[in-house]
C-alpha positions as protocol buffer text, in pm:
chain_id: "A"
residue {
  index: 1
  type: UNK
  ca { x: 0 y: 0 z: 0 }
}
residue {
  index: 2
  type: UNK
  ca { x: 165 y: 309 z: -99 }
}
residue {
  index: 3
  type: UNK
  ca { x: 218 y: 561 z: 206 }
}
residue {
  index: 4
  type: UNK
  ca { x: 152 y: 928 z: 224 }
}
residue {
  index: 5
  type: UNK
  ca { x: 479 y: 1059 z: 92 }
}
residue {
  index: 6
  type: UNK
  ca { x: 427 y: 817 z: -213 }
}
residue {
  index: 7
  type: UNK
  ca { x: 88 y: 1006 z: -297 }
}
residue {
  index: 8
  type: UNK
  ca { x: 199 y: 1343 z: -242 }
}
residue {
  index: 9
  type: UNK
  ca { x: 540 y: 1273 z: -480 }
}
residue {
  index: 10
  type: UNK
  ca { x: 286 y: 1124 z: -755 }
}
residue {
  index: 11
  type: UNK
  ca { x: 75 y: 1403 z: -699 }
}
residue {
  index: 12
  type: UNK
  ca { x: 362 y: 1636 z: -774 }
}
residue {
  index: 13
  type: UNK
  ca { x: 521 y: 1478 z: -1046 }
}
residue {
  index: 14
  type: UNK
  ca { x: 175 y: 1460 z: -1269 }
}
residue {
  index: 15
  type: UNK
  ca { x: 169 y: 1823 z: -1200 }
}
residue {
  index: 16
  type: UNK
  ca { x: 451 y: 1911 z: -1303 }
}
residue {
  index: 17
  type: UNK
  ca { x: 439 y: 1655 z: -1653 }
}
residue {
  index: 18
  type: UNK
  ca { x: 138 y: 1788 z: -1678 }
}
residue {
  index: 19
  type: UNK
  ca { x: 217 y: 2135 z: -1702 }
}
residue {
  index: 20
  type: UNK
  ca { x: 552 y: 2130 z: -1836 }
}
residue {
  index: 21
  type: UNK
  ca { x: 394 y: 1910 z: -2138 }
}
residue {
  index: 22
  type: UNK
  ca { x: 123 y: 2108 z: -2203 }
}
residue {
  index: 23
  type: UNK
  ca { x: 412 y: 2411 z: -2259 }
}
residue {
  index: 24
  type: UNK
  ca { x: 548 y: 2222 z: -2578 }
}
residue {
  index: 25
  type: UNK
  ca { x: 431 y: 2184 z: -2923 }
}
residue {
  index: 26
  type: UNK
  ca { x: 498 y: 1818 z: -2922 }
}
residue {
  index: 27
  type: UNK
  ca { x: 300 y: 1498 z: -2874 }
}
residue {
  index: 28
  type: UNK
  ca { x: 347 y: 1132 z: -2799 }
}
residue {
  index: 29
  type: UNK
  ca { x: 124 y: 828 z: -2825 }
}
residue {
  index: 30
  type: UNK
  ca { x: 245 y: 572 z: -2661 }
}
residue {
  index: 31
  type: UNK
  ca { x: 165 y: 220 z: -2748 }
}
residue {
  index: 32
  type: UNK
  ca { x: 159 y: -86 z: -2442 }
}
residue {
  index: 33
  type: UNK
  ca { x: 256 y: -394 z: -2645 }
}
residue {
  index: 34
  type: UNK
  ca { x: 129 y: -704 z: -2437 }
}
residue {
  index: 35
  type: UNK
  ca { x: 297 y: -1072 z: -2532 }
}
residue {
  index: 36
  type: UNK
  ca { x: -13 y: -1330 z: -2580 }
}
residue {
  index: 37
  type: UNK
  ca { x: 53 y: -1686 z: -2613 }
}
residue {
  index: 38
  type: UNK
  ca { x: 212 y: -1907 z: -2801 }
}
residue {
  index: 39
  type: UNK
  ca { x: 88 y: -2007 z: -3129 }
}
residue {
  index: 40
  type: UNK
  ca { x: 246 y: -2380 z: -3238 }
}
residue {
  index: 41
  type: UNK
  ca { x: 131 y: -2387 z: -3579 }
}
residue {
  index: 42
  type: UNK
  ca { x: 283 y: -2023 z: -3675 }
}
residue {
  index: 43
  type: UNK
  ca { x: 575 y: -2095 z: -3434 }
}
residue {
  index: 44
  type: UNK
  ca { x: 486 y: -1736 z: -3301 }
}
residue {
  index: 45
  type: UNK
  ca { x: 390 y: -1527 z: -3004 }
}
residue {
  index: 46
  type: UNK
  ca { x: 66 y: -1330 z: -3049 }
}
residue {
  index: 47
  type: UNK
  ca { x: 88 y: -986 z: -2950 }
}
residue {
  index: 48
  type: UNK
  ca { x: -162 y: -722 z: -2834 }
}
residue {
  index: 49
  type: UNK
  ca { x: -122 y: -343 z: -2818 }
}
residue {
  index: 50
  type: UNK
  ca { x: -279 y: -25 z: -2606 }
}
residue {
  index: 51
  type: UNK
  ca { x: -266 y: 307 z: -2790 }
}
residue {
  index: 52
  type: UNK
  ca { x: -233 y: 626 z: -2542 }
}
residue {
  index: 53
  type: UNK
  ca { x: -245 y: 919 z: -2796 }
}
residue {
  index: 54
  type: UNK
  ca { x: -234 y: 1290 z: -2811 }
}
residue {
  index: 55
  type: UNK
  ca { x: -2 y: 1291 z: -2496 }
}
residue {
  index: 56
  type: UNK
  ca { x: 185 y: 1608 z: -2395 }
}
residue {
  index: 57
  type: UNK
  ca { x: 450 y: 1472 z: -2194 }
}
residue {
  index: 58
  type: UNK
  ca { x: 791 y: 1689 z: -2163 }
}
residue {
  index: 59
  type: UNK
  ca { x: 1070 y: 1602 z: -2391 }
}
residue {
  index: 60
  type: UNK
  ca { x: 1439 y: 1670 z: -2347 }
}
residue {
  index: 61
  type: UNK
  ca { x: 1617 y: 1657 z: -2710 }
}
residue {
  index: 62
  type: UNK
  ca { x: 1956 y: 1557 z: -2625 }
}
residue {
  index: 63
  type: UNK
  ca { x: 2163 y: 1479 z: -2917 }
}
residue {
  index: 64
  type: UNK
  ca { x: 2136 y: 1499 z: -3272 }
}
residue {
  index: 65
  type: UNK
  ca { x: 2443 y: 1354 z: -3470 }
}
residue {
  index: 66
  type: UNK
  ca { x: 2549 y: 1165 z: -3788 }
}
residue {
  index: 67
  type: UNK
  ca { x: 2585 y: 754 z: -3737 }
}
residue {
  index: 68
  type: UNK
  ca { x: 2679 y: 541 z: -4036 }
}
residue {
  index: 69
  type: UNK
  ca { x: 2582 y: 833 z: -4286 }
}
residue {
  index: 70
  type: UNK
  ca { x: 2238 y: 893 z: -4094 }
}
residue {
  index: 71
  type: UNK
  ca { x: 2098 y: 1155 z: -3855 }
}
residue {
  index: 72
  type: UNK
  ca { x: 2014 y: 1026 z: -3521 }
}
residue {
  index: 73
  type: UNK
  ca { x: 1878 y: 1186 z: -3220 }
}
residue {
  index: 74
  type: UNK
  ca { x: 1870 y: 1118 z: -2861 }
}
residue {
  index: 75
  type: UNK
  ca { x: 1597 y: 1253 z: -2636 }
}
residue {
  index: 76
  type: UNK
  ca { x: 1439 y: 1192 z: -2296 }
}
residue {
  index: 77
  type: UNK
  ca { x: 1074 y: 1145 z: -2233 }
}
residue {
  index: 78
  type: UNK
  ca { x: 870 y: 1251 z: -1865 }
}
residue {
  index: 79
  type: UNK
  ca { x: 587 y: 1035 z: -1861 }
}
residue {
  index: 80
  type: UNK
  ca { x: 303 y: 1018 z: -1548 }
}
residue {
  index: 81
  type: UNK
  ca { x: 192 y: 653 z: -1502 }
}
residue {
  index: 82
  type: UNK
  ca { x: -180 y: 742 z: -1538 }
}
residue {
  index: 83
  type: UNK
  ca { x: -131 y: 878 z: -1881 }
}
residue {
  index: 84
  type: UNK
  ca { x: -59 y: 544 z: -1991 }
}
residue {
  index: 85
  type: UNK
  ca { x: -334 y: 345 z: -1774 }
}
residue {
  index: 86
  type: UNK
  ca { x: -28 y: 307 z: -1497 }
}
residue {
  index: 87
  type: UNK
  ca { x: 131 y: 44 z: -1723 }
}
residue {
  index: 88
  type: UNK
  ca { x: 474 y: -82 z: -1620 }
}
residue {
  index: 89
  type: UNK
  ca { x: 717 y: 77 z: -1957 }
}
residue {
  index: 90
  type: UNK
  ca { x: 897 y: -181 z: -2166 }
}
residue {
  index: 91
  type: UNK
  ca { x: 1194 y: -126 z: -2435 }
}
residue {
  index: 92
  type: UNK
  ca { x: 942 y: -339 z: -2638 }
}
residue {
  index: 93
  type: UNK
  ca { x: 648 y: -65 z: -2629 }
}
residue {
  index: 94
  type: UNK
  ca { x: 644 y: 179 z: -2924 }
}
residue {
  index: 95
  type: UNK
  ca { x: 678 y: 576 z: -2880 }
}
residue {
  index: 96
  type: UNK
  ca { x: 574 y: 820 z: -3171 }
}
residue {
  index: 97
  type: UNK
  ca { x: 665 y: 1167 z: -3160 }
}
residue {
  index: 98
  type: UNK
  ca { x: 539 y: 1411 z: -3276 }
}
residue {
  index: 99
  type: UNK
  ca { x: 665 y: 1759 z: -3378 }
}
residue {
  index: 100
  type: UNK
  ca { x: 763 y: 1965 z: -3629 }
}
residue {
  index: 101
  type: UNK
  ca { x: 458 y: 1858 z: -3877 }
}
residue {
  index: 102
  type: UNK
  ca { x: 561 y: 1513 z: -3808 }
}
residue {
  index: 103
  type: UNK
  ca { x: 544 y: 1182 z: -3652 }
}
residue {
  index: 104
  type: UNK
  ca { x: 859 y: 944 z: -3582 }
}
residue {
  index: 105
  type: UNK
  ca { x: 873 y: 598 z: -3428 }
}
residue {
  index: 106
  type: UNK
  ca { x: 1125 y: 587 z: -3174 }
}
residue {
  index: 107
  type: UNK
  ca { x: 1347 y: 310 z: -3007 }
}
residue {
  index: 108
  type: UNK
  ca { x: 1317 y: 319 z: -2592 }
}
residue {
  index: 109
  type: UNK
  ca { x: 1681 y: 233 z: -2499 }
}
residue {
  index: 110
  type: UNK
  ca { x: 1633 y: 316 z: -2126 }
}
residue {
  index: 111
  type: UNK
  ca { x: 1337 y: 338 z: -1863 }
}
residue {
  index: 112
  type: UNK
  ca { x: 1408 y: 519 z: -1496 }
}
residue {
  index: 113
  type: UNK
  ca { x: 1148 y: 452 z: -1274 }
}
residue {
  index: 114
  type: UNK
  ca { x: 1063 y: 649 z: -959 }
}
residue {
  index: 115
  type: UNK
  ca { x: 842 y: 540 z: -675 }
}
residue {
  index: 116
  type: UNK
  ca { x: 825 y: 379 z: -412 }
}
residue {
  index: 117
  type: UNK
  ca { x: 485 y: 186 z: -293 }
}
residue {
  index: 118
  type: UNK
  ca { x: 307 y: 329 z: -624 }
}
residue {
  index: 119
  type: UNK
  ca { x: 488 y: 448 z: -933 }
}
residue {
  index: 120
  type: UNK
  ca { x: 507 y: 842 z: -986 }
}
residue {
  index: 121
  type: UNK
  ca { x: 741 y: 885 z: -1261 }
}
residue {
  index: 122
  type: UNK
  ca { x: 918 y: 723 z: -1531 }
}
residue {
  index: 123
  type: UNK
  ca { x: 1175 y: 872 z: -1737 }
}
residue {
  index: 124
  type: UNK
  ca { x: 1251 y: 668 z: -2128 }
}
residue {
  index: 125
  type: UNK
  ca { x: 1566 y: 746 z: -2305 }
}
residue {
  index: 126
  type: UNK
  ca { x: 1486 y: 738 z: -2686 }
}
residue {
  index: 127
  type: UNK
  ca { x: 1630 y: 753 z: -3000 }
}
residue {
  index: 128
  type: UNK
  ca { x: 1495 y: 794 z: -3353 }
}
């Protein structure tokens, strides 16, 4: 059971996500992909997804430099738990971005999470 001091630091952090989001011209939707079972006549594991869109979350661009001949770019994403129905983040869950006129699939490298008996923050480390 998550104590006072957990509630009050969730309570914060959503604020401030919330606000500091809602500052940027940029979006996310954030898609939960769930494994299903195992399918022995396609040899495969079903999946499911859970699309959050139209999320203002804060975004940190990082980086932006030339790999192999291609641009890449490093940012870091300041989600709230609720905003994605307090699922636990995964490197295998999808991030789009949106911004500049346009939406780009990203790659989570990294997930911080903060909390203590409840979840109040997590902080992904993309690239794209």
């Amino acid at each position: 059971m998550a104590g006072s001091l957990d509630t009050l630091l969730r309570s914060a952090a959503k604020n401030v996500v919330a606000e500091l989001g809602s500052a940027l011209d940029t979006k996310i939707t954030y898609k939960v992909i769930t494994a299903g079972t195992y399918n022995k006549n396609t040899g495969r594991i079903g999946t499911s997804s859970t699309s959050y869109t139209d999320i203002s979350a804060p975004i940190e661009f990082i980086e932006s430099s030339k790999e192999d001949g291609r641009q890449v770019n490093r940012a870091t994403i300041y989600i709230d738990p609720s905003i994605i129905g307090d699922s636990q983040p995964k490197t295998s869950d999808e991030i789009f971005v949106t911004f500049e006129g346009q939406s780009v699939a990203t790659k989570i490298e990294n997930i911080v999470t903060y909390g203590g008996g409840q979840n109040y923050l997590y902080v992904i480390e993309v690239m794209f």
